[in-house]
LONU-464734 format. One record per residue (C-alpha): x, y, z. Coordinates in steps of 0.05 Angstrom, whole numbers, plus 5000, padded with zeros to 4 digits. Layout:
BEGIN
u X, v Y, w Z
...
# end
This chain:
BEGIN
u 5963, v 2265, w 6747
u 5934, v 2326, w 6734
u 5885, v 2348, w 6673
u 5937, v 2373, w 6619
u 5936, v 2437, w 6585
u 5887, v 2451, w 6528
u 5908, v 2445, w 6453
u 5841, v 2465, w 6417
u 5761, v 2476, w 6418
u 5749, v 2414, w 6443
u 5798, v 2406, w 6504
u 5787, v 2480, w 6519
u 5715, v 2470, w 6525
u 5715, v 2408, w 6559
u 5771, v 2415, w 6617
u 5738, v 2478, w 6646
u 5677, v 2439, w 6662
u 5718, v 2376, w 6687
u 5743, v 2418, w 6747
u 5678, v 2427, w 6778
u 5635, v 2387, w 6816
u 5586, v 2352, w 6756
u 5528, v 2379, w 6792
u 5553, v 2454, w 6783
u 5561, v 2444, w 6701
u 5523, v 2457, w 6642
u 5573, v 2413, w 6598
u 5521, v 2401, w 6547
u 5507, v 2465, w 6522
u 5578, v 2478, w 6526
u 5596, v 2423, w 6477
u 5540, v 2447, w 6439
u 5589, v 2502, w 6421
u 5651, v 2458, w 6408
u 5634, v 2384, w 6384
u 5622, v 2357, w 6324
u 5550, v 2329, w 6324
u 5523, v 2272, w 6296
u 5457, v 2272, w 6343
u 5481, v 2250, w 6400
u 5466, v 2311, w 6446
u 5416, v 2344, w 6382
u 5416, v 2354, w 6316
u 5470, v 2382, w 6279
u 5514, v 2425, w 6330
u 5549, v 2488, w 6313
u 5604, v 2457, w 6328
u 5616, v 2420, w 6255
u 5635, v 2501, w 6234
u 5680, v 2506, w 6288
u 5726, v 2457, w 6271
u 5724, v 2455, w 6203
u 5768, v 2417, w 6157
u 5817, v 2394, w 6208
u 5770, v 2330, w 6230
u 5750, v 2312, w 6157
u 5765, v 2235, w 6136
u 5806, v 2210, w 6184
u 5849, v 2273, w 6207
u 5826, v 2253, w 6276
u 5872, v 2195, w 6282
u 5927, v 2251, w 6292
u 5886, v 2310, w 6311
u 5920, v 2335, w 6384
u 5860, v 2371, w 6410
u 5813, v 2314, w 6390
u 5855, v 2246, w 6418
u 5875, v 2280, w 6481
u 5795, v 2297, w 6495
u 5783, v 2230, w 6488
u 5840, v 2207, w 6522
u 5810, v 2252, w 6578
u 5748, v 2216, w 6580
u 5771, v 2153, w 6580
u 5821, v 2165, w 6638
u 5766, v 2176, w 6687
u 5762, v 2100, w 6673
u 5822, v 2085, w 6690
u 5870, v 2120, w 6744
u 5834, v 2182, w 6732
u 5855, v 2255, w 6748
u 5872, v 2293, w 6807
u 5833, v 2358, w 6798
u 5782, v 2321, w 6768
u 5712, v 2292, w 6815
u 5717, v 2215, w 6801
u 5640, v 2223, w 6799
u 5654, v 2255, w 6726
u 5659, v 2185, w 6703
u 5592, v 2166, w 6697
u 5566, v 2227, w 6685
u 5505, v 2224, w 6633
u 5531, v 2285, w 6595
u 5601, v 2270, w 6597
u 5584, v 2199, w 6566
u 5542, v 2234, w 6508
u 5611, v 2276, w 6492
u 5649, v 2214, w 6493
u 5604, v 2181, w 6450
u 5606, v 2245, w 6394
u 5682, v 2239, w 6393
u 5672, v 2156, w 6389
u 5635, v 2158, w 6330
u 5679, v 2211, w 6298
u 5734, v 2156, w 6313
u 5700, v 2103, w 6287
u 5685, v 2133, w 6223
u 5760, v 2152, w 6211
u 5789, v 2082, w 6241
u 5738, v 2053, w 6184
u 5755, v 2098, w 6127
u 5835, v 2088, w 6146
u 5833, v 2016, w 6152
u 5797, v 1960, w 6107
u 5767, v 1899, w 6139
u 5821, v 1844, w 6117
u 5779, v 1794, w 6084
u 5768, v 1731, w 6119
u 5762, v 1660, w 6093
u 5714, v 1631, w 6148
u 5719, v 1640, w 6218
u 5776, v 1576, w 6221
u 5830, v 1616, w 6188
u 5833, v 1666, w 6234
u 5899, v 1648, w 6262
u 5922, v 1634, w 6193
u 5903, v 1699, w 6167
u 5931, v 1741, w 6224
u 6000, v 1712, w 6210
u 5985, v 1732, w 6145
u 5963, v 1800, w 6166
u 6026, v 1819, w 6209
u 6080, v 1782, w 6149
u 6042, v 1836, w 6104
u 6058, v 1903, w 6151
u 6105, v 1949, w 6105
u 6105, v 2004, w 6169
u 6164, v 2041, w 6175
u 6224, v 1997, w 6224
u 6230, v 2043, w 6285
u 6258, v 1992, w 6327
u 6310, v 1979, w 6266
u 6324, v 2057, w 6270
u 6334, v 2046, w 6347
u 6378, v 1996, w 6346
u 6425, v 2025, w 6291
u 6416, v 2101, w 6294
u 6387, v 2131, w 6351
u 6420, v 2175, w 6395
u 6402, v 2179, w 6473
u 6347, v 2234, w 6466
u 6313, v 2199, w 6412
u 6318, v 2143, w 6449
u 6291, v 2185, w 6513
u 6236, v 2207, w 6467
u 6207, v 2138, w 6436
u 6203, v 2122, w 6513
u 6167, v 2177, w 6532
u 6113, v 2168, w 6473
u 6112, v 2093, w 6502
u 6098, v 2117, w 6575
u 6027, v 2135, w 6549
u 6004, v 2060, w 6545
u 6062, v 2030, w 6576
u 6052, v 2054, w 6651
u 5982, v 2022, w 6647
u 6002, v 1967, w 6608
u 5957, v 1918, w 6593
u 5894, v 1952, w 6626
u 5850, v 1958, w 6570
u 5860, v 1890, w 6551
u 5835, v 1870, w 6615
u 5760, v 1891, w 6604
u 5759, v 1840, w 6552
u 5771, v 1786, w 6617
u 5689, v 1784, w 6645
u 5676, v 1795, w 6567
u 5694, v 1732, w 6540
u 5676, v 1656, w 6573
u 5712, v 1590, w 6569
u 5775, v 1578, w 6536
u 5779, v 1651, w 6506
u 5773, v 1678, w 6577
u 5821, v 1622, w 6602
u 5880, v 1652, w 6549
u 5872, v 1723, w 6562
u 5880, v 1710, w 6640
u 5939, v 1670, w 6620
u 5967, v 1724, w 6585
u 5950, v 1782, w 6639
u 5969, v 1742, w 6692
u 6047, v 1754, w 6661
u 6031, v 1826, w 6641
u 6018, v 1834, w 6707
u 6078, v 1797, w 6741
u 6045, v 1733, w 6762
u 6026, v 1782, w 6826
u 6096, v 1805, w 6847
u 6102, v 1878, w 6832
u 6165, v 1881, w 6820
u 6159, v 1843, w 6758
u 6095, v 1878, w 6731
u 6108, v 1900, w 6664
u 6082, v 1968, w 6684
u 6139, v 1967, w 6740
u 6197, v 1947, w 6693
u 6183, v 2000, w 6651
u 6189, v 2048, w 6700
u 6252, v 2026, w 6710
u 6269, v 2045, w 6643
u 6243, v 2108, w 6656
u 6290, v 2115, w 6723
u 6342, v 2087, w 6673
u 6343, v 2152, w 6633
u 6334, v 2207, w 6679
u 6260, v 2212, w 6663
u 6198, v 2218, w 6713
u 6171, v 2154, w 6720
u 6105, v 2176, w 6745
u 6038, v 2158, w 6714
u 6015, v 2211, w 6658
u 6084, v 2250, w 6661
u 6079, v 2264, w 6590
u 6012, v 2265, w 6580
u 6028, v 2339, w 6558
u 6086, v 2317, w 6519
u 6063, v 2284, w 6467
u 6026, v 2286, w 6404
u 5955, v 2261, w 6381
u 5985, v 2212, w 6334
u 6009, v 2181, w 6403
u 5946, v 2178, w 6444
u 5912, v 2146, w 6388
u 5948, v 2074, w 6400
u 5922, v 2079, w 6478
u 5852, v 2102, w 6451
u 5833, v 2054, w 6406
u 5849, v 2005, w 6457
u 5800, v 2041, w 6505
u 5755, v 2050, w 6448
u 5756, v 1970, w 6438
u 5754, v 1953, w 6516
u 5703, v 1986, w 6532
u 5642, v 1970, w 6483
u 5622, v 1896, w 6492
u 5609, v 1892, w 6415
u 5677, v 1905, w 6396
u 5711, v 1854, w 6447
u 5727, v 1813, w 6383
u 5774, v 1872, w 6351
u 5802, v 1892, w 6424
u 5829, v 1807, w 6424
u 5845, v 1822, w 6353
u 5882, v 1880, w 6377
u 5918, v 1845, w 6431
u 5936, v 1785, w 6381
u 5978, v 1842, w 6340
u 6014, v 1869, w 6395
u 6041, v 1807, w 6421
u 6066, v 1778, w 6353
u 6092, v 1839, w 6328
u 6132, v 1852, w 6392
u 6191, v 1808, w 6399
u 6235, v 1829, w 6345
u 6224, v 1894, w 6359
u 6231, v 1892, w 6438
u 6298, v 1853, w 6419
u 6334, v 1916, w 6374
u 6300, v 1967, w 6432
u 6340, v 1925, w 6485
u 6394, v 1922, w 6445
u 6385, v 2003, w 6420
u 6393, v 2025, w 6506
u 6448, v 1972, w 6511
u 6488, v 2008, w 6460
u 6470, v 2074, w 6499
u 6496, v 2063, w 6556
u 6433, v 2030, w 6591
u 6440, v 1989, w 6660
u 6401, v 1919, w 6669
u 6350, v 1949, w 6709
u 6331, v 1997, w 6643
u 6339, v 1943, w 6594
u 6298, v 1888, w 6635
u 6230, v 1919, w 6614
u 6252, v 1899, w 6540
u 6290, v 1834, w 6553
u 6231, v 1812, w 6588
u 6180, v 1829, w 6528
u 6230, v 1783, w 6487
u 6211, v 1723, w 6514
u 6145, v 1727, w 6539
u 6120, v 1755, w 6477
u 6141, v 1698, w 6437
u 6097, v 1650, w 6479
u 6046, v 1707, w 6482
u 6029, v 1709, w 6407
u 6015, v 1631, w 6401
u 5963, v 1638, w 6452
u 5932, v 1700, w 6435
u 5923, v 1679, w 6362
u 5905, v 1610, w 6370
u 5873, v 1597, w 6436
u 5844, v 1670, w 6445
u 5831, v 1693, w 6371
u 5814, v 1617, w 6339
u 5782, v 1600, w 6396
u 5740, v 1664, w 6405
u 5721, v 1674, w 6332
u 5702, v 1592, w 6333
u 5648, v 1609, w 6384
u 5626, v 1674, w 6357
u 5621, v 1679, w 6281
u 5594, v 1739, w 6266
u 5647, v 1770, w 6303
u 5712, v 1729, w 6274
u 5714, v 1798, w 6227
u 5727, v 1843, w 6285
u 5788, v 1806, w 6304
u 5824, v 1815, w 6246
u 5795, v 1889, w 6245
u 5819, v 1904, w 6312
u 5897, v 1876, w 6286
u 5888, v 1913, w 6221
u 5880, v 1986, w 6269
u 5929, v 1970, w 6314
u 5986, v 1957, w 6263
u 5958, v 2017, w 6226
u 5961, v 2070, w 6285
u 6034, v 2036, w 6299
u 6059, v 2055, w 6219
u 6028, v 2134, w 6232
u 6058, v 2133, w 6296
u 6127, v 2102, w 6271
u 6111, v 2148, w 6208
u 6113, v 2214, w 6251
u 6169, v 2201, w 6297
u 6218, v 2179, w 6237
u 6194, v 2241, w 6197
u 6209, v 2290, w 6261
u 6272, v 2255, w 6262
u 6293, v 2267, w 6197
u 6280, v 2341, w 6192
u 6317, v 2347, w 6258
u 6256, v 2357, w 6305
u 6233, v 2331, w 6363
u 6184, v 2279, w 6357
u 6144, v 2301, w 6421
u 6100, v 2364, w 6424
u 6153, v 2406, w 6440
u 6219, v 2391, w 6459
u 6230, v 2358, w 6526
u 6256, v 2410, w 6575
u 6266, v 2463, w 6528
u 6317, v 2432, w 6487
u 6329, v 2438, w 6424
u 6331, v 2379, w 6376
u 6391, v 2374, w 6343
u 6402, v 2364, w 6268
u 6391, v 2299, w 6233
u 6454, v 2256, w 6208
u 6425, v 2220, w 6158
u 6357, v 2190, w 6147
u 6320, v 2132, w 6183
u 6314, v 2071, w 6140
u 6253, v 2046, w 6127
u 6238, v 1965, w 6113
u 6185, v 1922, w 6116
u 6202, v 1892, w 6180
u 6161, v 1886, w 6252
u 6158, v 1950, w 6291
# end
């Protein structure tokens, strides 16, 4: 994968200086020039005027330039970049950007989404059912199932390729986070995210089969130019969570919501490609979600989540933070892609290979039901 094109200041400021060796830069009085500050690198930067408006209150959760900079950053933690020196990702100054677009994250994620209250660190478990039962997102997957024609379909899938193709990654740096029983579930639950070690049946590899499935490039970061910042936020905040120690408890939080808000909806998606025209091989990825997600969510809320928040009190709030942001950035996302739909607009940030969309038929329905 390659660095994607620029979409703003930000990205435009930062990808220039990403191509060169780290010793040939002068990033930080570059970003000077282009970042919002918040002391960081100085005092107030410049760079609050340059952006203006646009990242006010918590515009960044969809902001393109902003999510796909620090989607940037955090890739060099992952599978990283092909024009990009892999000794970028320890780079002092590239860590003091990445910590100026945190904090701007941070702030939004807290004025989007209110700390669910918690009656001692023993309900936990209770009050993430409780949590999820309460979600009044938008039903993509219903939309799917009923609706959806094959390049909607084509286009959900593509969005999904963001986190999907690394799935369950950023989960993972919770693993030498956490001790005991906590640490036992989470390997429990990785180890079948990550096919019990046979590739073939790593989630990351059935998915790709999906992707075969439709005609679409299955390789890692395809898309990455494809879609909006709406999308990258879901794979941030995960980053966000996994890789600061003191928010371990909202990235197990965050895990605990994916898992039991994820077989209903993996159900209608299998179902949704079935109806399309979709092959075993394509539909496998979502069959497969169907059943190991309904063993998933017991652990993850009662053996990782109780258990965790048992042993650390002060941090039993996080875990119900870190569900309450991840079934938030799943109602924008859902949120956007119906409301593309509707007008009879591609969902993606264009449309994929210079089609255009087609008209809408009717409008998406929208229940309280699981995503």
């Amino acid at each position: 994968m390659r660095l994607p094109a620029p979409r703003g200041p930000i990205t435009a400021t930062l990808f220039p200086h990403l191509t060169r060796p780290p010793a040939e830069h002068a990033l930080g009085t570059a970003l000077r020039a282009a970042l919002p500050g918040d002391g960081v690198l100085g005092d107030a930067l410049p760079g609050d005027a340059v952006l203006g408006d646009a990242l006010r209150g918590d515009a960044v959760l969809g902001d393109d330039d902003f999510q796909l900079a620090l989607f940037a950053c955090y890739e060099l933690h992952y599978q990283g970049f092909d024009d990009v020196d892999d000794q970028w990702e320890w780079e002092p100054s590239l860590l003091a950007a990445r910590a100026l677009l945190e904090a701007r994250f941070e702030q939004a994620l807290a004025r989007a989404v209110p700390r669910p209250p918690l009656d001692g660190p023993h309900g936990v478990r209770r009050a993430l059912n409780e949590l999820v039962a309460a979600d009044d997102g938008p039903s993509l997957s219903g939309y799917l199932a009923r609706r959806a024609d094959r390049r909607q379909f084509e286009e959900f899938v593509i969005h999904r390729s963001i986190y999907h193709l690394k799935e369950a990654d950023p989960h993972t740096w919770a693993i030498p986070r956490l001790a005991g029983g906590p640490k036992a579930a989470l390997v429990e639950i990785q180890s079948d995210e990550y096919g019990g070690g046979r590739r073939e049946r790593m989630h990351s590899e059935l998915f790709r089969a999906t992707l075969r499935g439709l005609g679409l490039d299955d390789s890692y970061g395809a898309y990455l130019d494809r879609v909006p910042g709406v999308t990258l936020a879901i794979s941030n905040v995960m980053s966000l969570f996994g890789l600061h120690r003191r928010l371990r408890g909202a990235l197990v939080g965050h895990l605990a919501a994916l898992e039991m808000t994820s077989s209903l909806p993996n159900r209608r998606y299998g179902d949704a490609l079935r109806r399309l025209g979709g092959d075993a091989d394509a539909v496998r990825f979502y069959d497969e979600h169907v059943q190991a997600d309904a063993v998933h969510e017991q652990i993850a809320a009662h053996d990782l989540c109780g258990a965790f928040a048992a042993a650390h009190l002060s941090a039993a709030g996080d875990v119900l933070y870190g569900a309450a942001c991840a079934l938030e950035l799943e109602r924008r996302w859902a949120g956007h892609v119906l409301a593309r739909w509707e007008q009879g607009i591609t969902s993606l940030a264009g449309p994929l290979d210079g089609r255009p969309a087609e008209p809408a038929r009717d409008r998406p329905a929208v229940a309280r039901v699981p995503r």
